[in-house]
N, C-alpha and C positions, 0 to 999 in steps of 0.2 A: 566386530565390536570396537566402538572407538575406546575404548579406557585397556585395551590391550594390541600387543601388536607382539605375533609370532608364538602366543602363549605367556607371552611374560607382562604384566602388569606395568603399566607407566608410573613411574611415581609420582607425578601431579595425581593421576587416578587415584593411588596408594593414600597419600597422604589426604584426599578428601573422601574418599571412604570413611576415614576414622576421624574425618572433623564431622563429617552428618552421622555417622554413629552417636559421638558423645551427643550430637542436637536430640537425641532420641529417635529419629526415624529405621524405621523398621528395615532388615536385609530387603525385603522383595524393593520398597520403593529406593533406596540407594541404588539398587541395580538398575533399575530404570532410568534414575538420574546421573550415571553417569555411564552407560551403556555398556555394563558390564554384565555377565550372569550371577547368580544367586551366589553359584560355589565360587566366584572370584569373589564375591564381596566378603563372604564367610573366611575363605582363606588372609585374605587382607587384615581382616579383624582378627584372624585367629594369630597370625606370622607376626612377631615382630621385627624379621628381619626386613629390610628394606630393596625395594627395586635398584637397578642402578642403570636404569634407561631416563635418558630426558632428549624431550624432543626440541626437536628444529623450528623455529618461528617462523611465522610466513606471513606475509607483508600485501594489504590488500591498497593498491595504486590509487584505485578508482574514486577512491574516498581520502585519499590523503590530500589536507590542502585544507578539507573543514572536515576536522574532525572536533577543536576545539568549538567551534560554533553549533555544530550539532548537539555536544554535553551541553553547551549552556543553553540552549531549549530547552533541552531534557530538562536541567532542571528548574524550568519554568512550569513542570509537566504539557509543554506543547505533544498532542499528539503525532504520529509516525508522518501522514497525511502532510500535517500542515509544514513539518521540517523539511518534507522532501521537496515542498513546491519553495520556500525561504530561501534554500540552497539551491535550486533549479536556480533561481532569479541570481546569483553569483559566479554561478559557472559550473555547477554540477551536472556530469553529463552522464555517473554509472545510474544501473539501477535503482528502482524502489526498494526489490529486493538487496539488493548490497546493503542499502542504507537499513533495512531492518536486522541484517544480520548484524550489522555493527551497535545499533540500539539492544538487539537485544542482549548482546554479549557485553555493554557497558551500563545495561540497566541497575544493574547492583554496585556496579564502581561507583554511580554520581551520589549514590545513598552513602557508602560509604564516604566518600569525601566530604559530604557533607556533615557528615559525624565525625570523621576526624576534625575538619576546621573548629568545631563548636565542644568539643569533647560530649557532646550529649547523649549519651550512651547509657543504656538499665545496666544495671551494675554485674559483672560478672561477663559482659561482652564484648571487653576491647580492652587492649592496652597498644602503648603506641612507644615503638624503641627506636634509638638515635644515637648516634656520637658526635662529636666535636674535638677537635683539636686544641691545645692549649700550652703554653708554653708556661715551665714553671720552675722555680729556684729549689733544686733537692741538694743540701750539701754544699751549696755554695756555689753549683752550676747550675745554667738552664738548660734544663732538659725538657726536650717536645714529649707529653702523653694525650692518652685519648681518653678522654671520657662518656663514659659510655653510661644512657641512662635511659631507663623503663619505665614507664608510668599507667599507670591504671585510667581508662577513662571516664569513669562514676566517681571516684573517690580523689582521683589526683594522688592516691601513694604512690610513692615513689624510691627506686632503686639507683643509687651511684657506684660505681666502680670504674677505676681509673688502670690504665694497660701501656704499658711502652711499646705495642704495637696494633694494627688495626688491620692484623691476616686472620682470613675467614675461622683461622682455630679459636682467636681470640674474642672476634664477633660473637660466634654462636656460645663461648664459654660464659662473656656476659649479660648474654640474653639470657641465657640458661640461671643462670647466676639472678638474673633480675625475676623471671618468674617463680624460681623457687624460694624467693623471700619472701613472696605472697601465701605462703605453705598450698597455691592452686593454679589451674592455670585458667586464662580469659579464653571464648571463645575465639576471637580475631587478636591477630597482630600486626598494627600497621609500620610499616617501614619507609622510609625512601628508597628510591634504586640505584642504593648504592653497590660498586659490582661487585662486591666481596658477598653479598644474596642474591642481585640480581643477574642472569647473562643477558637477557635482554627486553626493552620492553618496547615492542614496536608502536608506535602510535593509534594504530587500529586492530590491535588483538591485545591479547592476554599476555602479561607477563611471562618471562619464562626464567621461573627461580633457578639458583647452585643446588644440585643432588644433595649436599651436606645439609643445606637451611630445609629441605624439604625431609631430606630425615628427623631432624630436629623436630619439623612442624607434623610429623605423621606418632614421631616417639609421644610428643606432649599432648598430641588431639587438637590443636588451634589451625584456623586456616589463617593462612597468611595471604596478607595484601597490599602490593605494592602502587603507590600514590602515584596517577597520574605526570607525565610529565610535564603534560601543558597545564596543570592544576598549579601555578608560582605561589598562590595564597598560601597552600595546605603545607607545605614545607616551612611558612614564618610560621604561623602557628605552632609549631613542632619546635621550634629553636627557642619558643621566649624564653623556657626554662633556662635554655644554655646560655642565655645571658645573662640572668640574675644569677647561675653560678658562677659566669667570670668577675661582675660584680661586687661580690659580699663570700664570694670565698676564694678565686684565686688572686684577684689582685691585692696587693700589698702582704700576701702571707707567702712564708718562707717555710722550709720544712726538713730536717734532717735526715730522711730518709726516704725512700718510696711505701715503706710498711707504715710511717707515720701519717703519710699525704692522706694512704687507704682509711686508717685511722679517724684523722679527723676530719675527712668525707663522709664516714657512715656518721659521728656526732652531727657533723651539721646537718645532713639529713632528715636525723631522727630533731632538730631543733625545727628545723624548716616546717614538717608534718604536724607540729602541734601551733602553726599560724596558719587563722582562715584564708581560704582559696579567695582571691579575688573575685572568681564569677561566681562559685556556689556560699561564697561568705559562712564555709565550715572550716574547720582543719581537717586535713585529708586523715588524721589518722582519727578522728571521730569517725567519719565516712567509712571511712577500712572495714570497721567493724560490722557496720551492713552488706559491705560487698564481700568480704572473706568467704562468706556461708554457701553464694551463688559458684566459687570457683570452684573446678572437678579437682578432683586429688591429683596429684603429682604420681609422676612413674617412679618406682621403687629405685632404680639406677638414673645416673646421670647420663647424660647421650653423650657429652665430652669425653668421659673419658673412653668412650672408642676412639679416639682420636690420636692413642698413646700411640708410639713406635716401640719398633721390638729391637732390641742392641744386647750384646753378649759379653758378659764382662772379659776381660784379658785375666792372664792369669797372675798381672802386676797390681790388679782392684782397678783398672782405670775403662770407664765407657768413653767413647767419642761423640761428640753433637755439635753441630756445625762449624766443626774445623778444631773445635775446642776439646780436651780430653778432662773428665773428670774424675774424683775418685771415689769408690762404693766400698764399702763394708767388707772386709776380706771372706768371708762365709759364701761372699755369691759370687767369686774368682771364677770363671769357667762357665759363670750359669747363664740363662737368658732371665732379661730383663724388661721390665719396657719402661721410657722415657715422656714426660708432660711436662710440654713448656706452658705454664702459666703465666698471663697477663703481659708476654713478652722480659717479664725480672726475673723470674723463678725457674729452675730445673728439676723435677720432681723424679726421683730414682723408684720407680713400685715393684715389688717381687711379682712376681707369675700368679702369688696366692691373692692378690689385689693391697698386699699391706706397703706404706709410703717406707722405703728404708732410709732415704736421705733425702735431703733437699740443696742445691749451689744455687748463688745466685749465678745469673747469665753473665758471662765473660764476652768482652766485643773481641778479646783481641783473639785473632786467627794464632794456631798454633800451638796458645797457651795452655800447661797442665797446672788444673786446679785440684789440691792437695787441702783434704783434712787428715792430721795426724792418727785420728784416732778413728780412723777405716785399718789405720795397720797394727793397732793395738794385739797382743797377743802371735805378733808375726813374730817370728827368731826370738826377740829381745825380748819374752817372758820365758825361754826355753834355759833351762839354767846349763851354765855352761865345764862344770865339772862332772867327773864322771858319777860320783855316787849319788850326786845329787838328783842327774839326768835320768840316771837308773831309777831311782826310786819315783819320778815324776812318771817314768814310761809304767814301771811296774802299776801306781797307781791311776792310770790312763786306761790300761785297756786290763782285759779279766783276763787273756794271757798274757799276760806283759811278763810275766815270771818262770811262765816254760820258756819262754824263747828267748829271755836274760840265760838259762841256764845251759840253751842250746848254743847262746852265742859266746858262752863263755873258754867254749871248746876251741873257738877259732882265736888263738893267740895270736894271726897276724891282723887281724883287723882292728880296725882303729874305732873302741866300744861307743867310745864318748860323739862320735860325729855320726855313726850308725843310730843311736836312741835320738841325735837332734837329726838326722832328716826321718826319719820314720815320724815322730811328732810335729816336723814341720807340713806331712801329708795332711795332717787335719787341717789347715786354710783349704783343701781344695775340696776333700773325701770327709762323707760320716763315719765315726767311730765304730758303726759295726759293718762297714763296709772294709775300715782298714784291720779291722778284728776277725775277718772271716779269711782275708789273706793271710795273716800271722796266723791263725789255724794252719793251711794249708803248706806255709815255710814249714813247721815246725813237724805237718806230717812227713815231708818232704826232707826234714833233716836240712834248710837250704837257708843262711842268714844273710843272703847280699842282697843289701839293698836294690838294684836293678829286678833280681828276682822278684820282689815287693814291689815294685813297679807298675813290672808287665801283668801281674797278677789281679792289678786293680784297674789298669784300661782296658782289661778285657771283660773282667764284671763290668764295666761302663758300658760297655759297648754291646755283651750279650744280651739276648732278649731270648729267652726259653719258652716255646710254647708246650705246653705240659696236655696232651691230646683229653679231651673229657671223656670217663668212662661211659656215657652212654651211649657215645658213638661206635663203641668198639662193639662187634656184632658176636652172637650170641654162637657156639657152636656145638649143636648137636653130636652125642658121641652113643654109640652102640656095642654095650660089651658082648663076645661072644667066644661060645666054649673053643677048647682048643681040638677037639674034634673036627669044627671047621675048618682050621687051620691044617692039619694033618691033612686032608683032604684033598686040601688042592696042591699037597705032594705028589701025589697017584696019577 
């Protein structure tokens, strides 16, 4: 089957299974269209996990030289016949055959181009995403960002968001970003090939998208398609927007922040969508509202944030990311974490349970540790530092704090007041009834050193008890019998 190799699913395969899915075509003829069997197509649909095969481009010689010439037949609808003799009279010397594999494999692309150049598209069946570079005054410097923008091809709504930088996390974040402002998604997405989605696009075959934009494109259900290289029109059309943006909103405006720029991006935006479109003489955001209804629903999760990194706090609150050390929340000292950089500004700290615990902005300088004060809140400097005071805080801390005050009050040479503050200073790393099931065990033990309380608590860390299920334990038969028997085989 071509849509797998070795048992394992291609994700170009993958990711168009679930864009002719949502078109409504039935498992048996997807399988057919894309030469898979029934149960790949079902598994496809049913897994949302993603392949991680992408294949190798292959480059057909014979035809290279007029490949542009041939599209623009095509879109003259000259038949196969008449293009092969055109290009015979130029220097064409492969097959008929070659030249039809290559029509037929670009049959859909000249349609498409053709729809991107004009935006002429039923509503709910194209959007078309881009970035641009821009130099812009934040703070009083200029600072290079990317803006990154989405638009719908029926309606012209449209999505802006701006990144300080333009790595494939941040791509796929703002496209992500632009289709879920439409609360759906369009069936196509056209793109340029640029290489942060595309690896490569030979001039006589098919694209060959990044595994990350093809996850994207299989999570959301749109097929994606990348524009022609020798198509130069179809890319100015794609840019006018980006120039009425540097136009009427970066040039001569200033900004005091990068949270501000995003800010009055999305106002101008939302002012932009309520002026009629030049070619449909609507506002896109009247449009909207016919097109909204055609889009499929969005997936429950974001595909971004798989994109998080996993990092382990230190036991001083501080993570590391790219050379930079930051500071977390004292509570998650010890734990695993994972890390999102957002729009190339932002450092997003999330717990394991998916909840954001902090947020830095991005530090350029190598080396540097970035400190908020009150990640260390409740560290030492709420532990009171007299003894009856210390006492009464540990008594009032754990439900034995009071046996083991009185166990420790045996030991005249220990020094009370520094024992109640590291025992409460255990809580930044340990749950309270984690350090409450030790103090049990000291105080069965008769044992008040500190060290003891220790080792006591990285070995609950570390134990893992598996407790066998009673119904594996096998049943056994017993047969009582008189003691006569037994006498017996005295004899």
């Amino acid at each position: 089957m071509r849509g797998v190799i070795g048992g394992m699913i291609k994700i170009d395969t993958w990711t168009k299974i679930r864009s002719l899915s949502r078109e409504g075509h039935s498992i048996r003829s997807i399988a057919k269209m894309v030469g898979a069997s029934r149960n790949t197509v079902r598994k496809a649909l049913k897994e949302s996990k993603v392949p991680k095969y992408t294949r190798t481009p292959s480059e057909n010689k014979l035809i290279k030289g007029y490949e542009e010439l041939v599209l623009e037949m095509m879109s003259k609808k000259l038949i196969g016949t008449r293009i092969y003799k055109e290009i015979c009279k130029v220097g064409y010397t492969g097959s008929i055959t070659t030249l039809y594999r290559f029509i037929n494999l670009h049959k859909a692309n000249v349609e498409a181009v053709k729809t991107t150049i004009r935006f002429e598209t039923n509503p709910g069946e194209q959007a078309q995403f881009d970035w641009s570079p821009y130099s812009v005054s934040i703070a009083g410097e200029i600072v290079q960002v990317y803006c990154f923008l989405t638009i719908l091809g029926y309606s012209r709504k449209k999505h802006m968001v701006f990144s300080k930088t333009q790595k494939i996390e941040a791509v796929l974040e703002a496209l992500e970003d632009g289709i879920r402002s439409f609360s759906g998604v369009p069936k196509q997405v056209v793109i340029d090939n640029a290489k942060q989605l595309v690896l490569s696009h030979p001039r006589d075959d098919v694209a060959v998208y990044h595994p990350k934009f093809l996850e994207l494109a299989g999570t959301y259900r749109f097929s994606p398609y990348a524009c022609q290289t020798y198509w130069p029109r179809t890319k100015g059309k794609v840019e006018r927007p980006f120039y009425y943006i540097e136009q009427h909103f970066i040039k001569g405006n200033e900004f005091n922040s990068f949270e501000e720029l995003q800010q009055r991006a999305a106002q101008f935006i939302d002012e932009w969508e309520t002026e009629p479109n030049k070619t449909t003489m609507i506002p896109p955001a009247v449009l909207f509202k016919d097109e909204q209804p055609t889009l499929i629903d969005l997936p429950k999760n974001r595909y971004s944030h798989h994109l998080k990194e996993t990092r382990k706090v230190s036991w001083d609150c501080l993570v590391s990311y790219r050379g930079v050390k930051y500071s977390v929340p004292n509570k998650y000292a010890g734990k695993s974490i994972w890390l999102y950089e957002k729009q190339g500004h932002t450092l997003l700290v999330i717990s394991e349970s998916g909840v954001i615990v902090c947020e830095h902005l991005l530090s350029t300088q190598k080396g540097a540790t970035i400190i908020d004060k009150s990640h260390y809140e409740g560290v030492k400097g709420s532990i009171p530092k007299s003894l009856p005071k210390v006492r009464e805080k540990f008594i009032n801390t754990f439900s034995v704090g009071k046996e083991y005050s009185e166990l420790l009050k045996a030991d005249v040479k220990a020094n009370h007041t520094q024992r109640y503050q590291n025992i409460l200073e255990l809580l930044n790393h340990y749950e309270v009834i984690k350090i409450e099931e030790v103090l049990t065990q000291a105080i069965l033990y008769k044992r008040t050193e500190f060290n003891f309380i220790v080792n006591l608590l990285k070995n609950i860390s570390r134990k893992k008890i598996d407790i066998p299920q009673v119904e594996k334990i096998p049943d056994v038969q017993t047969k009582t019998r008189s003691l006569d028997y037994y006498s017996g085989l005295l004899h």
